[in-house]
N, C-alpha and C positions, 0 to 999 in steps of 0.2 A: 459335331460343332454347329454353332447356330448360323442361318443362311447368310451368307455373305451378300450386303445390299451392293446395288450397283448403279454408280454413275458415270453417265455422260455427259460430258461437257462440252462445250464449244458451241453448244446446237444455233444455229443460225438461218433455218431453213424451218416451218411449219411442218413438211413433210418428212424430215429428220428426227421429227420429235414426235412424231403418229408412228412410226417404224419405230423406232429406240423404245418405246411405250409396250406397241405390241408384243416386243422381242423380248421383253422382260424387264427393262431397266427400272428401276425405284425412283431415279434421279435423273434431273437436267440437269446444265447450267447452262448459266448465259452470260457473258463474258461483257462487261461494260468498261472496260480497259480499252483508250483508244488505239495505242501500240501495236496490240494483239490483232492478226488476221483474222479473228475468231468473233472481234469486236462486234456487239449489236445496239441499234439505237433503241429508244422508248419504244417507236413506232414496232420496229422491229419486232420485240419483245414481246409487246402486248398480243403481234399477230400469234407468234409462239404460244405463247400461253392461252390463249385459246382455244388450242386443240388439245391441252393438258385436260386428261381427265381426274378427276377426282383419289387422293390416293397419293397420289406420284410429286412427290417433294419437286417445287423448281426454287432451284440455289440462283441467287445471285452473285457475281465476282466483283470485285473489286479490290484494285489495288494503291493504294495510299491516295483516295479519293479525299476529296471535303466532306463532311458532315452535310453541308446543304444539296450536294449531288445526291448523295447515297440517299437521302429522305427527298428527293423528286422523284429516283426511281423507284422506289417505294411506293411512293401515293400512284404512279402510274402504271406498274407492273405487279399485280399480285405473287412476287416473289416469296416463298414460307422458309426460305435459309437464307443467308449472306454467307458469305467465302471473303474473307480478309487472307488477301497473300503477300504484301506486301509490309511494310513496320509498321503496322498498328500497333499500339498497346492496348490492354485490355481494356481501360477507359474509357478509349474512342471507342473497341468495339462493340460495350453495352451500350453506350449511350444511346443504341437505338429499339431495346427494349423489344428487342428479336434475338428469335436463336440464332446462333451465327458457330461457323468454324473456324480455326486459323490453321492459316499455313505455316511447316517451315519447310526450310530448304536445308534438308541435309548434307552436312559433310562432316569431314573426322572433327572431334575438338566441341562441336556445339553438344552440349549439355542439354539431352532432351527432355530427361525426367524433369530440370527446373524451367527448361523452357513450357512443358505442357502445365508446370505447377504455376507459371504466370499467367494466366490464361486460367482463374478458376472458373467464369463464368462459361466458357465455351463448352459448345454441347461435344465437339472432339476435335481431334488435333488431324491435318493431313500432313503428309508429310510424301514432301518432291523431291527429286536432284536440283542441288546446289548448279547454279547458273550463272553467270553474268548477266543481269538483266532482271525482267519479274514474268511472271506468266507463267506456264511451262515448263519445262525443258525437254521434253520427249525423251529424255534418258532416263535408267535408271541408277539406284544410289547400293551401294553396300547395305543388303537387309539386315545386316549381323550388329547393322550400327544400331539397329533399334533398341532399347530395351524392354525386357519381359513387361515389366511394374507401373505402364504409364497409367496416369492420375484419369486420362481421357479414353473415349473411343477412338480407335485409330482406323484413320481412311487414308490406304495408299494406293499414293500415284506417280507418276513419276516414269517414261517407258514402257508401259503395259501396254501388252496385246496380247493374240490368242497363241501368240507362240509362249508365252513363258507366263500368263495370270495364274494357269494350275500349278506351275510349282511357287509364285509367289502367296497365293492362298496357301499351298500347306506350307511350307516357310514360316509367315508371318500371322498367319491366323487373322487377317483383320476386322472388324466389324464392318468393314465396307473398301470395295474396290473404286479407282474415277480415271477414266478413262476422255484421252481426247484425239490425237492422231493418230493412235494404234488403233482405232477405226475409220479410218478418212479415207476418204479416194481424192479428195484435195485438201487442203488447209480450209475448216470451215464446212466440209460439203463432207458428210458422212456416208459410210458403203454398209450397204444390208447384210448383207453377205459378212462381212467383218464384226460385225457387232452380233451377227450371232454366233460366230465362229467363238468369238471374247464371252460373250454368260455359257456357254456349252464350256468353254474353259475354266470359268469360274466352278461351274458345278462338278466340274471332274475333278479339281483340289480340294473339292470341300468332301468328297467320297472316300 
């Protein structure tokens, strides 16, 4: 099967995202939702992204933001993805002429083939446990919900850690794993040690 990418999210620390780099990760995020314990400002960010090298996708989040936030954080964050999790429509989500992902939040009854068919600009679909709330859940969803045939590339997330990524890799086959508390040693503050435990798991699902 072809390599399963991998992201990290949350990253909120410069030296979380020089470790997660090292250790293999393809992806950041950064979490611009004020809600979220994971939450980071411009300043924040820009320090972040600094230490990105070359190569390594940094996703921006965002959840049912304004149009004039999302395009401040742009001009001041070289973010190369957007992460919409919250009800955008597909609309709002080109309107900013970036590639960008949508979330859903699965549970039984939502219709995902017409959910990712709404969504034809997006470069792929993630897909979380259904929540009360937005952000997150750190749980996971019934993988059986997925189906085979979706229109996108599929990044899941949703409770993954290094206990259970290899049997969700062979399970679901995805084109990309995204991870955020299943490597934490606090909310926000990522563990080394966990995040290499989690790509060592991702490559034994993919064997």
């Amino acid at each position: 099967m072809p390599r399963t990418r991998i992201k990290i999210c949350g990253i909120t620390r410069p030296e979380d995202a020089r470790i997660a780099v090292d250790l293999g990760a393809d992806a950041l995020g950064l979490v611009f939702y004020g809600p979220s314990p994971r939450c980071v400002s411009v300043d924040q960010a820009w320090e972040i992204a600094r230490v990105v090298p070359p190569f390594v996708t940094l996703v921006g989040l965002f959840v049912n933001e304004t149009k004039l936030t999302v395009r401040r954080v742009m001009e001041a964050v070289p973010v190369q993805l957007l992460q919409f999790h919250g009800d955008e429509e597909e609309s709002f989500c080109r309107a900013f002429h970036a590639p960008y992902i949508k979330a859903a939040r699965v549970r039984p009854g939502l219709d995902l083939l017409k959910y990712a068919a709404s969504y034809p600009s997006a470069q792929g679909l993630l897909l979380d446990a259904y929540a009360e709330g937005y952000g997150g859940s750190g749980k996971t969803f019934d993988w059986s919900l997925i189906p085979s045939a979706l229109s996108l590339p599929l990044v899941l997330s949703g409770g993954l850690d290094a206990g259970n990524v290899a049997q969700a890799v062979r399970s679901v086959r995805p084109w990309a794993v995204d991870v955020s508390s299943g490597v934490e040693a606090a909310k926000g503050i990522k563990d080394a040690a966990k995040i290499a435990a989690f790509i060592a798991g991702v490559r034994d699902g993919e064997a």
